[in-house]
N, C-alpha and C positions, 0 to 999 in steps of 0.2 A: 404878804397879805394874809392877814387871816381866816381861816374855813369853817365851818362849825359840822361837825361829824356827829350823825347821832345814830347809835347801835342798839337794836331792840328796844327802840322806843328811847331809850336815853342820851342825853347828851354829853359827851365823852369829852376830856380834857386832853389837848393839844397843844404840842408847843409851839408856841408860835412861831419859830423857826424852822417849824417841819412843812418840808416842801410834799406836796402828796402829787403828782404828776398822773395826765390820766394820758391812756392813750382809746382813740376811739376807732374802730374799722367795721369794715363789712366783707362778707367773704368775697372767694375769689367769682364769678359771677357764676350762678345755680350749683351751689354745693351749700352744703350744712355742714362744715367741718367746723371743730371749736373753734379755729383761729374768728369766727363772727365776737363772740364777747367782748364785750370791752371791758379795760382792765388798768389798773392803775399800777405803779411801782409801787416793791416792798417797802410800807413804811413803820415807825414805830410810835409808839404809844406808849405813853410814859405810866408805871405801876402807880400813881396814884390811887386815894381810897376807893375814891370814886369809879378810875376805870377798873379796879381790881372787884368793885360791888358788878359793875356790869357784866362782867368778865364771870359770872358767879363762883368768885373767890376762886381762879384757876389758879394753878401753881403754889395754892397755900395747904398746908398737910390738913388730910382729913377730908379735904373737897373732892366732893363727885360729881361735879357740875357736868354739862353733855356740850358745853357751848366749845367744843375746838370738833366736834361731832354733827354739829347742825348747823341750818341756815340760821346766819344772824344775821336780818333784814338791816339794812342799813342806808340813811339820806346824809348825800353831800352837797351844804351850801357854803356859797359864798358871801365873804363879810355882806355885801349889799345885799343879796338874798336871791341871789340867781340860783337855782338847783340842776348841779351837774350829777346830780344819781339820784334818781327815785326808784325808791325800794332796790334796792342793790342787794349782793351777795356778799359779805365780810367771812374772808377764812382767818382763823386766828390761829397763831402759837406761840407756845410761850420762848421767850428770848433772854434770860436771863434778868437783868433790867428793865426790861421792856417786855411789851405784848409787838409781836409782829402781825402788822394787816397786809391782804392785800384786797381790793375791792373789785368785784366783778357785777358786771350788767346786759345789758343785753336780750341775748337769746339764752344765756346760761341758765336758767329758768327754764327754759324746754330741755336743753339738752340734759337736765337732772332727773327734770321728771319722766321722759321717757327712755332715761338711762337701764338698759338689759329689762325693757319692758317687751311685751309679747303681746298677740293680741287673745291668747289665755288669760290674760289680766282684762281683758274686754267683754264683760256680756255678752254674746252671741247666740243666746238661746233660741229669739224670736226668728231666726233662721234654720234652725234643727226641725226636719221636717219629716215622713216617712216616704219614697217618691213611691208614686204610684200614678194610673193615669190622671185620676183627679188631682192630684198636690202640683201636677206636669202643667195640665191646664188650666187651673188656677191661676199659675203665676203669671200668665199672660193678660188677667185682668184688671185694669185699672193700669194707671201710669206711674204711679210712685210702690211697685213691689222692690221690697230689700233686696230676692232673690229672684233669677229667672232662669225659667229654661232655656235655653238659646237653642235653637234647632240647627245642627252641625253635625260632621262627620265625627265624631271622637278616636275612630279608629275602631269598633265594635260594629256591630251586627245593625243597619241603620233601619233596614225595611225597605218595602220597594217606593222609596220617596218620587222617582218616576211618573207613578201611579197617585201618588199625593197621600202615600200610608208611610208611618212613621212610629218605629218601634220605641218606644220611651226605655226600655231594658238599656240601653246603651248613650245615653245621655249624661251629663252632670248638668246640675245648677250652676250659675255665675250670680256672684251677689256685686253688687252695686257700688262703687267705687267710692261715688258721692256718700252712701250710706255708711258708709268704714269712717269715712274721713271725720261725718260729724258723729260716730260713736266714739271717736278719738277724744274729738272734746269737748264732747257729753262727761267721759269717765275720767280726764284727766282737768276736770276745770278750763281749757282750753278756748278761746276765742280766736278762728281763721278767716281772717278778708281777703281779698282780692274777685276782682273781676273775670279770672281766666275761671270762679266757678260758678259763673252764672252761664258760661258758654255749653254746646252742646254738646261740643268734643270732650269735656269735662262731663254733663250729665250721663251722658249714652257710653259712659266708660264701666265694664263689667271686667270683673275677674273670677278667674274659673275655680270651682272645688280642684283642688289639686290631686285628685287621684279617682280612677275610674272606680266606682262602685256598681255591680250592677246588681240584679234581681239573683241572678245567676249565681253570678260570686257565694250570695248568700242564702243561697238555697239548697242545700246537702241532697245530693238523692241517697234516701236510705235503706233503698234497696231496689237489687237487679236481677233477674233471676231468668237465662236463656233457657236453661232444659227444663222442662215443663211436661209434663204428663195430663192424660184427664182420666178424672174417675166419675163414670156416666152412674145415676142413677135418676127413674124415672126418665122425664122431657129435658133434666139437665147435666151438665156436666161441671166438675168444679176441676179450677186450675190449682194444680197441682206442682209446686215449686220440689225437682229432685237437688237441684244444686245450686246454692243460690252464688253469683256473682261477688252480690253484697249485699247482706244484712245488718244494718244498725237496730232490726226492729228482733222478733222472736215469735215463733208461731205459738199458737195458742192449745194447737192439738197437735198430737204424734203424725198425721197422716200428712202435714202443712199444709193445709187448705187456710185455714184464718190465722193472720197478722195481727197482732197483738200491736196494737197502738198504743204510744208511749206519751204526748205529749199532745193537748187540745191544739187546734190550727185548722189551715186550707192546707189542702193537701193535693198534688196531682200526680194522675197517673197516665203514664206513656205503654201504649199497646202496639205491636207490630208485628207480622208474620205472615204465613202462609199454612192455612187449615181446609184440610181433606174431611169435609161435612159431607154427609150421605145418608138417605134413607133406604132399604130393601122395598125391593115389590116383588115376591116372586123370588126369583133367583137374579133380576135385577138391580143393577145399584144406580138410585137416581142422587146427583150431586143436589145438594138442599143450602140454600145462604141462610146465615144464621145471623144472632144476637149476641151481644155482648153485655153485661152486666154485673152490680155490684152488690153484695150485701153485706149488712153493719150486723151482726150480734148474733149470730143465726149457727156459733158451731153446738157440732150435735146435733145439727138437723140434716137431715137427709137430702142431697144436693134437688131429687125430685120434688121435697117438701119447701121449699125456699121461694117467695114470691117474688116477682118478675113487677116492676111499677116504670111508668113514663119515666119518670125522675132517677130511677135508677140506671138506669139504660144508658150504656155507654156508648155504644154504637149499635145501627140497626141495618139490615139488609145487607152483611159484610156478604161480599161474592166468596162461594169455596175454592182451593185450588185454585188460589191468587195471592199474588202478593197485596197486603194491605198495612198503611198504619194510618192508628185513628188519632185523628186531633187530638191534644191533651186535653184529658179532662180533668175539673176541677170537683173534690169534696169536703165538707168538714166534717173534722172526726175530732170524736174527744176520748180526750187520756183513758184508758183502758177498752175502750173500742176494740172489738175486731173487722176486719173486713177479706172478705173472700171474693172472688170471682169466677164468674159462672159463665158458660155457653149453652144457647137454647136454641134450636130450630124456631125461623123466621113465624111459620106455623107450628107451634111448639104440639109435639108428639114423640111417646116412649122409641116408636121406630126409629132413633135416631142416634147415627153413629160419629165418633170422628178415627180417624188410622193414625195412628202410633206411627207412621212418620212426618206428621202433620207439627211445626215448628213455631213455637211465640215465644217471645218474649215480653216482659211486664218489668216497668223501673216506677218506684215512686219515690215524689220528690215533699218533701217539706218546705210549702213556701214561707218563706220565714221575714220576716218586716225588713225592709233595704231602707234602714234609718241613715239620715244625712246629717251628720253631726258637723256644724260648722268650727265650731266651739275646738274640736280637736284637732280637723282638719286646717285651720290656721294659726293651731297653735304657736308653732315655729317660725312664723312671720315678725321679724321685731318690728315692732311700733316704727323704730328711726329706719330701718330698710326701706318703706313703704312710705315711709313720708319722703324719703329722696328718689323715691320713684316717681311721685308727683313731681317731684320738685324737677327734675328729669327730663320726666315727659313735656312739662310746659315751659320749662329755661326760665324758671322762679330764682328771684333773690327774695329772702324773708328778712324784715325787718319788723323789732319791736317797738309798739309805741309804751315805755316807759311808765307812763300814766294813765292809761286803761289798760297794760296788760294785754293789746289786741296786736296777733302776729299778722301782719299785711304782708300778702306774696304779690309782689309786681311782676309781671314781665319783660322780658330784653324791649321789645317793643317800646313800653310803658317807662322802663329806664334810661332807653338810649336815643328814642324817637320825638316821645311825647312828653318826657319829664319838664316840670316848670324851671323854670332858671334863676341864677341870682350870680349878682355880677361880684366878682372878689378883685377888681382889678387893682382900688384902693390899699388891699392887705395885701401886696403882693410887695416881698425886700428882695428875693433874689431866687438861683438857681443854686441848689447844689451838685445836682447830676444830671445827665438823662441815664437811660437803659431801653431796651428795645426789643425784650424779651419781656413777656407778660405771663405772669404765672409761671406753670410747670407745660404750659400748651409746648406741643411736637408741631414737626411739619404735617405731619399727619394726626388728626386725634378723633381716634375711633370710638365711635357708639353700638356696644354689641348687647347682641340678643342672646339666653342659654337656647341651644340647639338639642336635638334627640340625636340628631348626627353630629359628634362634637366637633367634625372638621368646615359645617357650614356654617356658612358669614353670610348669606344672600339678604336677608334682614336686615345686615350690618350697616355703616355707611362713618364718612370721616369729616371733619371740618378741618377744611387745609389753610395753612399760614407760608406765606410766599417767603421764606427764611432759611438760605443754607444753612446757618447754622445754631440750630437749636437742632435738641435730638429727632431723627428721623420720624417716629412712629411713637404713639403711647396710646392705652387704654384709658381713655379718661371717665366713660360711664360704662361700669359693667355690670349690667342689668341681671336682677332676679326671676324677672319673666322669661320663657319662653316663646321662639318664635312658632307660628304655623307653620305645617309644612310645604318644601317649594313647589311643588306640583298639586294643584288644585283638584278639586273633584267636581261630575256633576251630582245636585246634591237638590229636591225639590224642583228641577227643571232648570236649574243657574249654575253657572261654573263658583264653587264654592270652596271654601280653606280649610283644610283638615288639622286638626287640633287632638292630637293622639294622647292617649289616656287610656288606651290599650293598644295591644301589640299581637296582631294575627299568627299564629303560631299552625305549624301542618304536621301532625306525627307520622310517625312511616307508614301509617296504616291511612294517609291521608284526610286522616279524621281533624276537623277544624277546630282550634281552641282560641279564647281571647284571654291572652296576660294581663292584668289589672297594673297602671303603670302610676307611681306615687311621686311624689314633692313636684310635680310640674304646675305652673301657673301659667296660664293664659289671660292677655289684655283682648277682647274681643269687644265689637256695640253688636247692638242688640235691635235689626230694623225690622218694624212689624211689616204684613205683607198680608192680602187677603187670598182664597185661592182662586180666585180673577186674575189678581194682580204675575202669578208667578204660572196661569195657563191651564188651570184649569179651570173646568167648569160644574165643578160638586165638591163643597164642604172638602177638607183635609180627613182625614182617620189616622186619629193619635190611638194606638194600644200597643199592649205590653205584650210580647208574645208568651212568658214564663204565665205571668198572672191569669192569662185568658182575656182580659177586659178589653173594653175600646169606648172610644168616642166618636163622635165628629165635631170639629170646630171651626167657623169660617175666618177666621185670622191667627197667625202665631207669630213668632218673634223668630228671624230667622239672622245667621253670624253676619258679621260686617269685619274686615279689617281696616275701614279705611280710616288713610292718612297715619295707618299706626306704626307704619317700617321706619326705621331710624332714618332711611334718606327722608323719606315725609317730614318728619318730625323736625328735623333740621332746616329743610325748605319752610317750614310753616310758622318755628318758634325762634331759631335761631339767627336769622339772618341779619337781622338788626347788630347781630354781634359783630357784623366785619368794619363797624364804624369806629371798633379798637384792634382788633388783631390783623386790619390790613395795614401794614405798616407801623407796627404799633410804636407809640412813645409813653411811656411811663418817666414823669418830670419827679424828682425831690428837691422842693423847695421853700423855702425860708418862707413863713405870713407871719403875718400881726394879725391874730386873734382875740378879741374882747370874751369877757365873761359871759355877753351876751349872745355870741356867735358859738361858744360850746354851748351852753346851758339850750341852744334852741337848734341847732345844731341838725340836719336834716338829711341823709345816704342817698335818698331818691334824687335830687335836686342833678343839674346838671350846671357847673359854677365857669363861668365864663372870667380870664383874666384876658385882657386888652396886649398886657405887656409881652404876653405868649401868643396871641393873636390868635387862641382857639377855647375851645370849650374843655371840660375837664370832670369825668367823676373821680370825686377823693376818695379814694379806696384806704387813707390810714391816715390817721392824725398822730403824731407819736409824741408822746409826755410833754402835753401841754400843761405849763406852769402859769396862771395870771402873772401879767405883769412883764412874759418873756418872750421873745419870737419863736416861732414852732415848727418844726420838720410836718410838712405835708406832705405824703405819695398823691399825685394823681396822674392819674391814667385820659390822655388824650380819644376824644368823642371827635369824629370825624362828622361834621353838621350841617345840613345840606343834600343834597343827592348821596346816597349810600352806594361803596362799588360794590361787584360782585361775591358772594361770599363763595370762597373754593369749598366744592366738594364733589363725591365722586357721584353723587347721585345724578342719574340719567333717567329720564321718560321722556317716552315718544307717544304725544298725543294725537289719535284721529278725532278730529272737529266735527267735520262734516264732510258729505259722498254725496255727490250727486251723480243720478244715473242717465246716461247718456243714450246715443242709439248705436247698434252694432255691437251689443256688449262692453261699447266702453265708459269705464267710470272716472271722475274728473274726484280725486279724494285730495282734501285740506286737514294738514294735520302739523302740527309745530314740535320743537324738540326743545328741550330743556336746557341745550348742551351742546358742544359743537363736538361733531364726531371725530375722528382722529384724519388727520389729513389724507386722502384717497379714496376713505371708506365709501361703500354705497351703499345706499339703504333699499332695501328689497322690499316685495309685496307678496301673502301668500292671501289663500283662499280655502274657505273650509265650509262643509257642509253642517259640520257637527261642533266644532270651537275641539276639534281631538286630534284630526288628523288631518294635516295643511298641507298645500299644494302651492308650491312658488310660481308666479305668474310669468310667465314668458315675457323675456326683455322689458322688466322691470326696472331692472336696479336703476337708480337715481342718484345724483351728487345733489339734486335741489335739498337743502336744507331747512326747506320755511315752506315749501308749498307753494301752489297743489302742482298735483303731479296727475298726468290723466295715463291708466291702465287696459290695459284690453283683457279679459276674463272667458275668452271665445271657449269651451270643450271643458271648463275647470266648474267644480263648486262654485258659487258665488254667493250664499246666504252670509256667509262672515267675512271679513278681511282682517289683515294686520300687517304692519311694517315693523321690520326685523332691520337692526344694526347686527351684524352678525361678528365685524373685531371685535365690540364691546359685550356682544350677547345682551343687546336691550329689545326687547318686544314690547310694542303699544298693548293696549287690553283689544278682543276682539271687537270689532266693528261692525251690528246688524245693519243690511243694506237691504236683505231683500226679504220679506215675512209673505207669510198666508194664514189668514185669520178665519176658522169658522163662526158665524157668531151667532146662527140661528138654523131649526129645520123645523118647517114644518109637513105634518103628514097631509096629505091628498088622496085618500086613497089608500092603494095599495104604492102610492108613490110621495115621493118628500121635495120639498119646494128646499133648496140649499141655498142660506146667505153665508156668504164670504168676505171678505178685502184681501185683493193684494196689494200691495208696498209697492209694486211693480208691474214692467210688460211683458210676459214670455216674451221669445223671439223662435218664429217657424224652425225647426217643426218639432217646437219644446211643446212636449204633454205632459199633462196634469192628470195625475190617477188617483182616484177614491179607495180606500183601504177599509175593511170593517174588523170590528175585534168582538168578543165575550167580555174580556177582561181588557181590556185598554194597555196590553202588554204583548198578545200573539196575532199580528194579525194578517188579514186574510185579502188577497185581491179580490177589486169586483170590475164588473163590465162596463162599468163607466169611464168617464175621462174626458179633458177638454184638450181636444187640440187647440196648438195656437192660431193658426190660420181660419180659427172660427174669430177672432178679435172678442171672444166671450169673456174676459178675465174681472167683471165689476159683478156678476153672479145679482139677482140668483138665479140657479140652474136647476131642473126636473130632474131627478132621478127616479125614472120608471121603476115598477115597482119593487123596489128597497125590502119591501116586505118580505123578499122571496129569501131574505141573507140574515144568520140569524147575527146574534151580540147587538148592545149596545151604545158600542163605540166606532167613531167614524173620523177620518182625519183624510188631509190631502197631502200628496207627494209632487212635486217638481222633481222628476231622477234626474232631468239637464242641468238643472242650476244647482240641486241638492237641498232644497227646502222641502221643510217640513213645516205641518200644519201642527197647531192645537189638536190633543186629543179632544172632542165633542162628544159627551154624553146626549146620544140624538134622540134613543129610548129609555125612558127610565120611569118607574113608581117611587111617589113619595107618599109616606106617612105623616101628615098633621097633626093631629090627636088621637088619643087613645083616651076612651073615660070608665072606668072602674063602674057599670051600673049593678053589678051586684054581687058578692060572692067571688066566685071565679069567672064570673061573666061580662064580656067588654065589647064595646063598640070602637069601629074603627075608621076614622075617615081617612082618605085618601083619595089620590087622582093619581094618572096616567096620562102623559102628554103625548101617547100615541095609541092606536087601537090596532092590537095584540091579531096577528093571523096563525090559524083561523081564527074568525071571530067568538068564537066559541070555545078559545083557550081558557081553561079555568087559572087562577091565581089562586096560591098557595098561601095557607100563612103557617107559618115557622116560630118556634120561639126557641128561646135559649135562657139556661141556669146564669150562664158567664160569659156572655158574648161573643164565644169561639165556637160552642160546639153547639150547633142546631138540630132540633126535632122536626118534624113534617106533624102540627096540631090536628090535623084530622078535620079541620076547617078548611073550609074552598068558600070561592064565590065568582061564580060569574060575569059579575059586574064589574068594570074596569074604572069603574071613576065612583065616589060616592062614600058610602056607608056601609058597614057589614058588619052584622055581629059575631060574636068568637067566645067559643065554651072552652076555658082553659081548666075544667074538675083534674082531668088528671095531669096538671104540670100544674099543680098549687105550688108554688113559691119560685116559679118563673120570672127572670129580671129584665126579659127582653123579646122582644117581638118582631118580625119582617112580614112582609109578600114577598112573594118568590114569582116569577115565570117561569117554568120549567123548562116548556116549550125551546123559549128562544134564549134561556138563562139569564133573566135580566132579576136584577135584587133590589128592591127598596133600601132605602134607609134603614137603619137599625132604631127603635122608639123604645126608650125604657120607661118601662110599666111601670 
């Protein structure tokens, strides 16, 4: 039968004796290996004028044609006009007599174009960003950012997340999985369908910058300087560098008072010592607290003559004959700047001394832009790694459709479950073989993660095949991602997954450093959270500790692993596959195939023959000829109830607990897995989700549930069930909470709303705690016995007023709960409005009233939102309006109220 071939557009002469045999397959299921092409036998092509014009005269002297160098698009029909290749791939070479073809289609088209391609061949600009606290918080706005910050442990310096403050210096960005995939084929002309990417587990899929960057890293300190002298003249003294540590910078004068600044920027500087300050009276020495300060341009002036401003002032009211270090502070200086540093009596007067063995140190740092360059950072990701990382993670087969060009990824599911059918039973001549091994599958075939520790696999997990003999064990996906590491942390109030990207390092001098750690990737999502939702009760505080800056924000995006361990993944994507690997049959058999059944020809389909009595994917058509019977592989689909698919993955879920009377609990919880014959499964009990307590005559053979426990003298806020031959642990189990949710003032006393989740049992008490800081805190004389049956609150606490801080939380020490920290007192700032000048109005309120009532509030301002001033403004009004004269802290970015009294701080408001 004759075929009509046509290559770049033309149509080529054939003999009509020439048999062109195609063969059609699909890979072995979720892999992109070339064997997907389809591909025809080598055949020839007779040198006529004509093929030799298309050919652009190859093999003729003088020709520099590129055609055995490029694609030469090519359609195969048939005499009647069925088309078994649209737009094809034709390799050609010369053969003597002949032109040799061979025709390929498919996916070969992908696998060309993203042949040793990178994602440096991908625009990536719109993700290159500078991190800072603003570019941090930003990314948590709106729902479709390229890049986000995911709040996690990295392995760096995180901040007291406890407290709900959050150092952004130790963070990286994760960009958006979904947004890679469609700049794949944006830049490569590419169209991807399927349905696995309209799921969530596909949206909320983030991957990490691959190496820790931090502020730090890239910010040199350029100079350190421990021995220090002062040379007094007049009210001041200047600091006096005798030996410097380190200097990248040069002083400006012989005596080294001013630094000679080399490059415009922020600049900070770190101050720390112990200074013997004193005035004479008499033949008395009175100790005097002093000032610390800065000056720009001022050498050659006389340390007496050098003027002292708000704005300059580094730190004020330093105690003498103490140790002190002041907060970093932040300046900018430009390129040829000098800057000196002074000390002045608090009441500045010539009477004043310091003693030469009085000891500081000075380091400053050059903060320098912490650019996040995406662009180089995934460089070395190839396009094809990453797209069999999808392919992977979700148990894709990709198949092309021929005539749009459009790659459809199905899932096993979608292949093996739900695929439409068509019956072959008519094209069925016979059997050639069976076989009973499928693929290169092991009895074991494992799914691994890259580890930080190369000897762990706890990530890992296998799809087993019930078959002596096939090879024991193989690696069938060996994944470029990295997993979390096994032991969790608490991280924002939740046991959380740590994601290393630096490497805690302690030198002999027990000085703490973090190693910046490269080429790792993490797969992490990304779940918003408000700070309600994660237990607190005020705004988050995102800042940099290097920059100075800060924020407050009431929602962020905090890490998620789930469902992403290899056992998951395999439970979630895979299981559909045991409808071939459990007891697999792969058939090779004789069909009668029509022109019409290649040319339309479908991978997805699931083809039912009668004569086999089962269902079948064709996994390979081999050199079908019109006209001739045709070797078919298929691979037998088990249809109907699906068995269990082998693997090692194990989880033990608690469902639900119900709490009984006498401490005992009645818990329902199911397992994944039958444990190994004898095993018992145990119950522990934790106060903290850290350190667990095994419950007394526990252990259980019930396997399904429930099981009722006694908890009499132990923790009870958390629970979990431990397989301990297998080493499987459920997640912990909240049973028992204490919620504050309200307080208000009465007086000098507070009216407390609470919930417990639960009943004490006599003679469990309940004790009230207060803090400053919602981190130290302090008993009080309160408390609920149980035998009051008081546990549904609310409760009076007499006057509260008398304890200062404003934090308050409740303790159960019998059961080991703990309450919400409750912000009970607190100032907030609503607006601040600019009415003139340097002059501002300020509203605020106060949810409680301040003893004595006659405590003034302070307002404060700040250059950089670390290091604060005391503005010389008070007001005694606790709720309302208050004006504030900011003349001398002109170019001020940030303002508070302070309580002094009781140490209670507003909100930070930037001006």
């Amino acid at each position: 039968m004759s075929l009509l071939l046509y290559i770049n557009g033309q149509l080529t002469d054939l003999d009509s004796k020439q048999h062109i045999a195609q063969t059609k397959q699909i890979n072995d299921l979720n892999s992109i290996s070339n064997r997907q092409s389809n591909y025809t036998n080598r055949f020839k092509l007779p040198k006529t004028a004509n093929n030799i014009k298309i050919m652009g005269f190859l093999s003729l002297p003088g020709s520099n044609t590129t055609t055995p160098y490029q694609k030469n698009e090519c359609f195969l029909y048939s005499e009647s006009g069925e088309c078994f290749v649209y737009k094809g791939w034709a390799k050609i070479t010369d053969a003597g007599d002949n032109f040799d073809v061979v025709i390929y289609d498919g996916i070969i088209d992908l696998q060309k174009i993203i042949e040793n391609k990178k994602f440096s061949d991908i625009d990536l600009s719109e993700l290159n960003h500078t991190k800072n606290v603003a570019t941090v918080t930003q990314s948590w706005v709106g729902t479709d950012a390229p890049y986000r910050y995911i709040l996690a442990d990295y392995g760096g310096k995180t901040g007291k997340t406890y407290l709900g403050e959050v150092n952004i210096d130790y963070l990286v960005p994760s960009v958006s999985v979904s947004y890679l995939w469609d700049k794949i084929q944006e830049q490569f002309g590419l169209t991807f369908t399927g349905s696995v990417f309209e799921t969530e587990y596909f949206k909320n899929l983030w991957m990490t910058f691959p190496k820790g960057v931090s502020i730090e890293d890239n910010s040199p300190v350029l100079y350190e300087c421990d021995d220090n002298s002062f040379a007094r003249n007049g009210a001041n003294h200047y600091i006096k560098c005798n030996s410097a540590v380190t200097n990248e910078l040069e002083f400006a004068d012989e005596e080294q008072f001013h630094l000679q600044i080399e490059e415009t920027g922020l600049y900070r500087i770190d101050i720390s010592g112990n200074i013997n300050a004193y005035s004479y009276t008499g033949t008395s020495v009175t100790p005097y607290p002093f000032k610390i300060f800065y000056a720009k341009n001022v050498q050659g002036t006389p340390a007496g003559n050098v003027p002292v401003y708000n704005y300059s002032t580094i730190q004020n009211n330093i105690a003498p004959n103490s140790d002190f270090t002041i907060p970093p502070f932040l300046v900018n200086l430009n390129a040829n700047d000098t800057l000196a540093l002074l000390i002045q009596r608090v009441n500045p007067t010539s009477n004043f001394h310091i003693d030469n063995n009085s000891a500081v140190t000075v380091s400053i740092t050059k903060l320098n832009d912490t650019n996040i360059d995406f662009s180089n950072g995934l460089s070395e990701f190839s396009i094809k790694d990453f797209i069999k990382e999808i392919v992977h993670r979700f148990a894709l087969t990709m198949v092309k459709n021929s005539y749009t060009g459009v790659y459809n990824f199905i899932t096993l599911e979608e292949q093996l479950q739900n695929a439409p059918t068509a019956d072959w039973s008519d094209k069925y001549i016979s059997i050639e073989n069976e076989n009973y091994i499928y693929g290169q599958y092991a009895q074991q075939n494992f799914f691994r993660y890259q580890y930080n520790d190369k000897e762990s696999d706890y990530n890992d997990s296998y799809i087993g095949i019930d078959n002596v003999n096939i090879t024991p064990k193989r690696d069938v996906i060996k994944s470029k991602i990295y997993s979390p590491q096994q032991n969790n942390v608490v991280y924002l109030n939740e046991f959380s997954h740590r994601y290393n990207l630096w490497e805690k390092e302690i030198d002999d001098d027990d000085q703490v450093s973090y190693k910046s750690l490269d080429k790792r990737f993490y797969f992490l999502r990304a779940n918003t959270a408000s700070y309600g939702d994660l237990g607190f009760n005020a705004p988050f505080s995102i800042y940099s500790d290097k920059l100075t800056e800060s924020t407050t924000v009431s929602s962020i995006y905090k890490e998620s692993f789930y469902r992403l361990s290899f056992g998951e993944i395999i439970q979630d994507y895979y299981s559909p596959l045991s409808r071939i690997l459990s007891h697999s049959v792969i058939v090779n058999a004789k069909l009668w195939l029509t022109e019409t059944d290649i040319a339309n020809f479908d991978f997805i389909k699931l083809y039912y023959i009668e004569q086999l009595g089962s269902y079948f994917i064709v996994n390979k058509i081999t050199n079908y000829v019109p006209g001739k019977s045709t070797k078919v592989e298929l691979i037998k689909v088990i249809y109907g109830e699906a068995p269990n698919l082998i693997s090692d993955y194990k989880e033990i879920k608690i469902t639900n607990v119900n709490i009984l009377e006498n401490n005992n609990y009645e818990v329902e919880y199911e397992l994944s897995y039958t444990p190994q014959y004898g095993s018992s499964l145990k119950f522990e009990s934790s106060s903290n989700t850290i350190n667990w307590e095994e419950a007394d005559d526990s252990a259980t053979l019930n396997y399904n549930g429930p099981v009722t426990i006694n908890l009499s003298g132990q923790s009870s806020a958390y629970i979990r069930i431990k397989d301990n031959v297998s080493s499987v642990y459920s997640e912990p189990y909240k049973i028992k909470d204490i919620t504050i949710t309200n307080a208000t003032q009465q007086d000098n006393d507070y009216l407390i709303d609470y919930d417990l989740s639960y009943a004490p049992q006599y003679p469990d008490v309940i004790n009230f705690q207060i803090s400053t800081d919602g981190v130290n805190w302090s008993e009080t004389d309160f408390g609920i016995v149980s035998q009051t049956s008081d546990y549904s609150g609310p409760l009076v606490l007499e006057n509260l007023n008398a304890y200062d801080g404003g934090y308050l939380r409740m303790i159960d020490i019998s059961n080991g709960v703990t309450s919400n920290s409750y912000n009970f007192r607190k100032i907030t700032i609503t607006d601040v409005q600019n009415t003139s000048n340097n002059l501002y109005q300020i509203t605020y309120n106060s949810n409680y009233t301040p003893s004595p009532v006659t405590t003034a509030y302070r307002i404060e301002v700040s250059f950089n939102g670390y290091t604060w001033y005391d503005s010389d403004n008070a007001t005694m009004s606790h709720n309302g309006t208050t004006p504030v004269n900011l003349s001398d802290f002109n170019g001020a970015n940030y303002i508070r109220i302070k309580n002094n009294i009781s140490e209670i701080t507003s909100n930070v408001f930037t001006l």
